[in-house]
C-alpha positions in Angstrom: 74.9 96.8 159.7 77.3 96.9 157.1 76.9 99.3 153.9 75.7 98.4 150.9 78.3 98.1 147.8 75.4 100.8 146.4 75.5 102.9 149.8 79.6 103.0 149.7 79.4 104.3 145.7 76.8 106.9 146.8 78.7 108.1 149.6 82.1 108.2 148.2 81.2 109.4 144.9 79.3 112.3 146.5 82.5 113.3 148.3 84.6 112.8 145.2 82.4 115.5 143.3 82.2 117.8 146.3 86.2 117.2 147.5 87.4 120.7 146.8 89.9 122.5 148.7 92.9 120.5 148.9 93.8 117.6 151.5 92.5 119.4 154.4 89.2 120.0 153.0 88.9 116.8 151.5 89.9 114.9 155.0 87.1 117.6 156.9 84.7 116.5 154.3 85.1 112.1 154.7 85.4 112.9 158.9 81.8 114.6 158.4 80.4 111.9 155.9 82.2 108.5 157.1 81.9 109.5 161.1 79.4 112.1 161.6 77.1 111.4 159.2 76.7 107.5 158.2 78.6 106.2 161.3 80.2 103.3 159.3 84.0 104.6 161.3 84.7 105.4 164.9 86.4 108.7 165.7 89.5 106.5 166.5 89.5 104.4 163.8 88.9 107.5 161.5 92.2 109.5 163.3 94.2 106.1 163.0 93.9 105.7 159.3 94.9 109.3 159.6 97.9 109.1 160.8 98.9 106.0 158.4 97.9 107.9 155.3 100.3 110.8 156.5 103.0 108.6 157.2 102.8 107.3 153.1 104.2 108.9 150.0 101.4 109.9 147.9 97.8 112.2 148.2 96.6 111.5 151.8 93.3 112.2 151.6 92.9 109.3 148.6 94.4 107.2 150.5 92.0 108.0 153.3 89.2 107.3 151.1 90.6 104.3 149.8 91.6 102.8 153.1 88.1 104.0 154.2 86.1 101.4 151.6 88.3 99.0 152.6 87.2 99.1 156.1 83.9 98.7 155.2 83.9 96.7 152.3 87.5 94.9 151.5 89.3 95.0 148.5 85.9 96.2 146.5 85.0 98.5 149.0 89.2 99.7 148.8 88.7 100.1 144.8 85.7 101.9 144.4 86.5 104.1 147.5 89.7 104.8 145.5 88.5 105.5 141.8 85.4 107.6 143.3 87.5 109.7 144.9 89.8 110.8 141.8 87.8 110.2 138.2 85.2 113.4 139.0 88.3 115.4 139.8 90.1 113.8 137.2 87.9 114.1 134.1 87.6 117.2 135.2 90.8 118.3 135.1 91.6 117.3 131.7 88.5 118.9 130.3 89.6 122.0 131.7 93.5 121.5 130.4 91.6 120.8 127.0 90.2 123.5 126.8 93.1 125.3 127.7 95.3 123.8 125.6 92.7 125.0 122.9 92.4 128.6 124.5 94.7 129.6 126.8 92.5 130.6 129.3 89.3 129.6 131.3 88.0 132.7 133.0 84.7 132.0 133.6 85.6 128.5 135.5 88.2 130.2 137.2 85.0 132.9 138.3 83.0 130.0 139.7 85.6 128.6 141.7 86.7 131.4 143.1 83.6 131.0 145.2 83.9 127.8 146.2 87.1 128.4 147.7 85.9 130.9 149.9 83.0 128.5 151.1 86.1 125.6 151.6 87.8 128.4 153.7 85.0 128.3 156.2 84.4 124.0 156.0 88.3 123.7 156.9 88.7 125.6 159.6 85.3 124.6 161.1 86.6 121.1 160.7 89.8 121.6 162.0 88.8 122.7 165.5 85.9 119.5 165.7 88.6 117.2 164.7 91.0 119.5 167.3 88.4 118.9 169.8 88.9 114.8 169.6 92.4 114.3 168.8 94.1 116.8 171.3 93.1 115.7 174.5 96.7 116.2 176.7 99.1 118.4 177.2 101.9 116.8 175.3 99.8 116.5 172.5 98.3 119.9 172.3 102.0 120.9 172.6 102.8 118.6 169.7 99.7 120.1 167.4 100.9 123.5 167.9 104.5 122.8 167.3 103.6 121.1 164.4 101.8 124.4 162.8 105.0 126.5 163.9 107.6 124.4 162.6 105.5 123.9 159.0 104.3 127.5 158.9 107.0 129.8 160.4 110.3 127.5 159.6 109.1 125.6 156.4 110.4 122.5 158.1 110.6 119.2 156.1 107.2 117.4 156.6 109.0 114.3 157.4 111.1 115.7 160.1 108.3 117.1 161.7 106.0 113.7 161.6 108.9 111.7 162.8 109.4 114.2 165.6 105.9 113.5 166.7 105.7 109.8 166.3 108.9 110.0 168.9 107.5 112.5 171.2 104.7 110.0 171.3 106.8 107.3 172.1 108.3 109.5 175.0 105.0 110.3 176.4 104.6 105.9 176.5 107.7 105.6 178.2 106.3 107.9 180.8 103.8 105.6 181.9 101.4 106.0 179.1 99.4 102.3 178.9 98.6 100.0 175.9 96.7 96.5 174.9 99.2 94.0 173.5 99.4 93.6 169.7 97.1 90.6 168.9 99.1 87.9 167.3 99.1 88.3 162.9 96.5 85.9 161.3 98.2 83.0 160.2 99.3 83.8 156.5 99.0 87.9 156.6 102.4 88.3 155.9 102.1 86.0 152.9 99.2 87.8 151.5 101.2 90.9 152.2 104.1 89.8 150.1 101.6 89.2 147.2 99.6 91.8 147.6 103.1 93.9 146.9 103.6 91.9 143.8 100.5 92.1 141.9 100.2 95.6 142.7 103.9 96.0 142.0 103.2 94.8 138.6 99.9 96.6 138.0 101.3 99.9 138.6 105.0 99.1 136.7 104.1 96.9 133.5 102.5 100.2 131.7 105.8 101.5 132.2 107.7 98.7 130.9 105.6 98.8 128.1 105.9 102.4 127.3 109.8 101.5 127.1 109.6 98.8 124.9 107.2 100.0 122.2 107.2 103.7 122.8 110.3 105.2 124.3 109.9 108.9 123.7 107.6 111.4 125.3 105.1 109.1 126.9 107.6 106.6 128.3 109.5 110.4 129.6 106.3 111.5 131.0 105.2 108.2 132.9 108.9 107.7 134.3 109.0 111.1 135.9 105.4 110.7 137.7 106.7 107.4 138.7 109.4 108.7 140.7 107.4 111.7 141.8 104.8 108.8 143.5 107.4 107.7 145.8 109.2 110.9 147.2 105.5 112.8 147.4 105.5 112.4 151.6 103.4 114.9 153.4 100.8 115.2 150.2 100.8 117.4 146.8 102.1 120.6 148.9 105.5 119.0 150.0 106.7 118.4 146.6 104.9 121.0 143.9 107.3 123.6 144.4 110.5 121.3 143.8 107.9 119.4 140.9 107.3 123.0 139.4 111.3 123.6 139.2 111.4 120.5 137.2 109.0 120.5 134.5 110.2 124.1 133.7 113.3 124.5 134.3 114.4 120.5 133.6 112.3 119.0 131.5 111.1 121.9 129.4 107.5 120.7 128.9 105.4 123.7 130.1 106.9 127.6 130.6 106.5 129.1 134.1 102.8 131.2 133.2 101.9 127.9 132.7 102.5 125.9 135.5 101.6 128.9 137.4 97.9 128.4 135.7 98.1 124.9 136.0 98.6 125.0 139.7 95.7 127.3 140.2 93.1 125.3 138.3 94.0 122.1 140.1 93.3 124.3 143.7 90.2 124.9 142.0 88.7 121.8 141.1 87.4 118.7 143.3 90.1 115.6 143.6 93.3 115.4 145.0 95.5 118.5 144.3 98.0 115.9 142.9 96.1 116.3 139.9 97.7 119.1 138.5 100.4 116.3 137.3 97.5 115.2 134.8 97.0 118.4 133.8 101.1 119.0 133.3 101.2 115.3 131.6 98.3 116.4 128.9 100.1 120.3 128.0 103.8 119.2 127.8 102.5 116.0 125.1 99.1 117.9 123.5 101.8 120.5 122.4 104.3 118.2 121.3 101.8 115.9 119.2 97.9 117.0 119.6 94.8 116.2 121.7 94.6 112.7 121.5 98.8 112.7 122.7 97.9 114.5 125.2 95.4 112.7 126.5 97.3 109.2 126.8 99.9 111.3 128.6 96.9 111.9 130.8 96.2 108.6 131.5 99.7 107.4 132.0 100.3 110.0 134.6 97.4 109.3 136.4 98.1 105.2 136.5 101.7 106.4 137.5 100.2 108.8 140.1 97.6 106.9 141.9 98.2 102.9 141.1 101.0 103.2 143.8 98.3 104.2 146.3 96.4 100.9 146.5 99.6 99.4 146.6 100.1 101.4 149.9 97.1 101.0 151.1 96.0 97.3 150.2 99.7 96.0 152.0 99.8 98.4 154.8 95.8 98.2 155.8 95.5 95.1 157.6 98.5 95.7 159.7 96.9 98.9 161.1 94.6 97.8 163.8 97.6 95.5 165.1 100.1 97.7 165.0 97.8 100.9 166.5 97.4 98.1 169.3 101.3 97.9 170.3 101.9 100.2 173.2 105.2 102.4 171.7 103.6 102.1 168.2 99.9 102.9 169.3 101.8 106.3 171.4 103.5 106.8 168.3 100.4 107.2 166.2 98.8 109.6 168.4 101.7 111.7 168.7 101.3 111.7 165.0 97.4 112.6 165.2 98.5 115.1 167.3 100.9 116.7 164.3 98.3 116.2 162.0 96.1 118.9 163.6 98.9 121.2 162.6 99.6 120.3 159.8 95.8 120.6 158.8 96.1 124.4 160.3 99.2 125.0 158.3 97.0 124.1 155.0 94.1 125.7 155.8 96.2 129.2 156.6 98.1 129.0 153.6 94.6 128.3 152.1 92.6 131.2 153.0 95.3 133.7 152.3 95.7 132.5 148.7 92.0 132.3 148.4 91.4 136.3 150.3 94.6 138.2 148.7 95.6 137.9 144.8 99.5 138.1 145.6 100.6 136.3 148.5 104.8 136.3 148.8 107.1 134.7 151.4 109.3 136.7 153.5 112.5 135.5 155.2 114.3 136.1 158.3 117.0 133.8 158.9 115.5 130.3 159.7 112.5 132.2 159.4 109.9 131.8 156.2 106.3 133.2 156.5 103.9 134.2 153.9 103.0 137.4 153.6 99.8 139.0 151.9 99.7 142.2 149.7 97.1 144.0 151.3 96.8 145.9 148.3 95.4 142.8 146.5 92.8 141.8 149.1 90.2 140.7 147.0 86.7 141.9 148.5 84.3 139.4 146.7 86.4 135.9 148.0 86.1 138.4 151.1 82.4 138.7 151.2 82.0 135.3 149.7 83.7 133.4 153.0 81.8 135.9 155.5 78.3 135.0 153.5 79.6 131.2 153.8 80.2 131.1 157.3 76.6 132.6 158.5 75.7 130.1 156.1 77.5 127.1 157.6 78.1 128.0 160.8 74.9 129.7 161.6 72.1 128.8 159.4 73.6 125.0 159.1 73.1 125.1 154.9 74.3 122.1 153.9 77.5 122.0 151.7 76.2 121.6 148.2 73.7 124.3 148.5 76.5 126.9 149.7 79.1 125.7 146.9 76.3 126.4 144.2 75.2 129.9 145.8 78.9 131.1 146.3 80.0 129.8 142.4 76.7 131.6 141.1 77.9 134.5 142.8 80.8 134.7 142.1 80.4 133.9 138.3 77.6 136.7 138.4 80.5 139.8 137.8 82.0 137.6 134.5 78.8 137.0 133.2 77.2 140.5 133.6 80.7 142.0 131.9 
C-alpha cells in the first residue's frame, strides 16, 4: 500500500532533522528508513536512483530524497521529499551564522556537535559495508568499488573521471556477455512533458535572478549569480567543489576572510542538511556585513533558491526516464558499474570523515601523483575518541536507535563546556 502524504512528511522530515554527517551519512540514513525500515523502495530501485543522483550536478543525497518522494508519491511526494530534507538544516544554519555574525563564535554548538559526529562515524561505516554487502556482488565490480576509493583517496582524481570510468567498465562487463531486459517503449507524450517540465522549472529557478538584475543589481544580484553557476559545475556533491568554492569567495570575491570560511565550513559539517549549505551561511556573512541582518538574510534565501531549485529541475526531468533507461542492457551495466563506484566513493567520505572528526589538524601530504591526508597524532582528540567507541557498542552492539545515541553523545560532549 502506498504511503500516506502524512506518512511521507513524517518519514522524511525525521531524516531531514537527523541528516548529519554529510552525503554519506545522509544516503546510510534514507537506505535504513526508505528500504529497511518502511519498505516503500527495493534495494534495487534504492541503488538505481543512486547512481542517477551521482551522475547530477548538485547535493546527491537531496536529490535522493527528492527522487525518493517522487517514487512514492509524484510530483507532491518529489516536493515535500525535497523541502523536508533541507529547511531543518537550513533554518538552522542561518540561526547559527546569526548568531555568528552577532558573535563571532558558537562554542557551545560546536561542543554538542562534536558528538554527534563521532556517533555519524560509526552509522557510515556500518552503512557502508550493508550497502557493500548488496551492491558488490562480482568481481568486476568489487574491483571497480575499490578502485574507486583509491583513485578518490590516494590520487585525488576528478569525481567525474572516476564515475565515467565506472559507467564504461560496466559497459565492458555487458559486452562480455552480461544480459539485459529491453528498454520498454517511452509513454506516448514523456518526452513532451520532459521538455516542459525543463521549462517551468527553468523559469522557477532563473526569474529570481532576472529579477535581482533588473531591480537590484548589486550585492544580491552578485551573490545569487555566483550560486547559480556553482549549481551546475557541483558534480560529485558539496566535497568536489568547496575547496575551489573556498578560493573564490576569499580570494575573488572578497566576501568573507579565510578564518571565516574556515568556521563556516565546520559549522555546516556540523549541522543536519546537505553540506551544500555552507553556501547559505557564506551568502548571509558576505551581505549581513555589507548591509545588516535583514541583508543578510535575503542573501540567504536567494542562495538557497539558487542552490536547490535546480535540483527538482534535475530530478522532476530525469526521474521518469530512470526505470527505462536502467532497463537498457549497456545502460542498465553502466549504472551498476556506477553503484559499484559509489561504494568507494562512500568509503572515501566516510575516511576523510572520521579523521576530521578524531584528530584537530588533519594535512595532505604529496608524493608525486600521490595526495593522502595525513593526521597530527599530536592533535588526536580523546573525547570524539571515546565518543565513537561509546557510539559503536551503542549501535552496533546494544542496537540504540539513532536519536537516542545523537542526544547521549551531544550531552556528553557539551558536558566539559558547560561545567567550565
Amino acid at each position: 500500500m502506498a504511503p500516506s502524504p502524512p506518512d511521507v512528511a513524517r518519514v522524511v522530515g525525521r531524516i531531514g532533522v537527523l541528516s548529519f554527517g554529510g552525503p554519506a551519512a545522509q544516503i546510510a540514513l534514507m537506505h535504513h528508513e526508505l528500504v529497511e525500515r518502511q519498505r516503500w523502495l527495493s534495494e534495487a530501485e534504492f541503488l538505481s536512483a543512486l547512481s542517477f543522483c551521482m551522475l547530477l550536478p548538485g547535493p546527491e543525497a537531496m536529490q535522493l530524497a527528492t527522487w525518493c518522494g517522487w517514487k512514492v508519491q509524484g510530483l507532491r511526494g518529489g516536493l515535500v521529499a525535497g523541502l523536508l530534507f533541507v529547511l531543518p538544516g537550513a533554518a538552522i544554519v542561518l540561526a547559527l551564522a546569526v548568531v555568528y555574525g552577532a558573535f563571532g563564535q558558537v562554542p557551545l554548538v560546536r561542543a554538542l556537535f562534536q558528538g554527534v559526529q563521532a556517533a555519524v562515524v560509526v552509522i557510515v561505516f556500518e552503512a557502508l559495508l550493508r550497502v557493500a554487502r548488496r551492491a558488490v556482488t562480482r568481481p568486476l565490480h568489487r574491483a571497480i568499488a575499490g578502485l574507486a576509493f583509491v583513485a578518490l583517496f590516494a590520487f585525488n582524481l576528478p569525481f567525474p573521471l572516476v564515475v565515467l570510468t565506472a559507467g564504461l567498465a560496466g559497459v565492458g562487463l555487458a559486452a562480455r556477455g552480461a544480459s539485459g531486459v529491453p528498454a520498454p517503449a517511452p509513454p506516448p507524450g514523456l518526452w513532451r512533458q520532459t521538455l516542459r517540465t525543463v521549462v517551468i522549472w527553468g523559469l522557477i529557478w532563473l526569474l529570481l535572478l532576472a529579477a535581482l538584475w533588473l531591480v537590484e543589481g548589486g550585492l544580491l544580484f552578485q551573490i545569487g549569480w555566483f550560486f547559480a553557476k556553482l549549481a551546475v559545475v557541483t558534480f560529485g556533491g558539496a566535497y568536489a567543489v568547496l575547496a575551489w568554492m573556498a578560493q573564490a569567495v576569499v580570494a575573488e570575491q572578497g566576501w568573507l576572510s579565510l578564518p571565516q570560511m574556515i568556521d563556516a565550513l565546520g559549522l555546516a559539517e556540523t549541522t543536519p542538511g546537505p553540506l551544500i549549505l555552507v553556501t547559505e551561511f557564506v551568502a548571509y556573512l558576505a551581505a549581513q556585513q555589507a548591509g545588516g541582518i535583514g541583508f543578510g538574510i535575503a542573501a540567504a534565501g536567494v542562495t538557497l533558491w539558487m542552490t536547490f531549485a535546480p535540483c527538482f529541475l534535475w530530478i522532476f526531468a530525469g526521474a521518469p526516464h530512470l526505470e527505462r533507461l536502467a532497463h537498457a542492457p549497456r545502460l542498465a551495466a553502466a549504472l551498476r558499474g556506477i553503484t559499484a563506484a559509489v561504494v568507494g566513493v562512500i568509503a572515501n567520505l566516510a575516511l576523510w570523515f572520521a579523521a576530521h572528526v578524531a584528530f584537530d589538524r588533519v594535512a595532505t601530504l604529496s608524493f608525486g601523483p600521490l595526495h593522502l591526508i595525513a593526521p597530527e597524532w599530536a592533535s588526536l582528540n580523546p573525547l570524539s575518541l571515546a565518543l565513537g567507541g561509546l557510539a559503536a557498542v551503542l549501535i552496533l552492539r546494544r542496537h540504540w536507535g539513532l536519536p537516542a545515541t545523537l542526544c547521549l553523545c551531544a550531552a556528553l560532549s557539551a558536558a566539559p563546556a558547560l561545567i567550565g
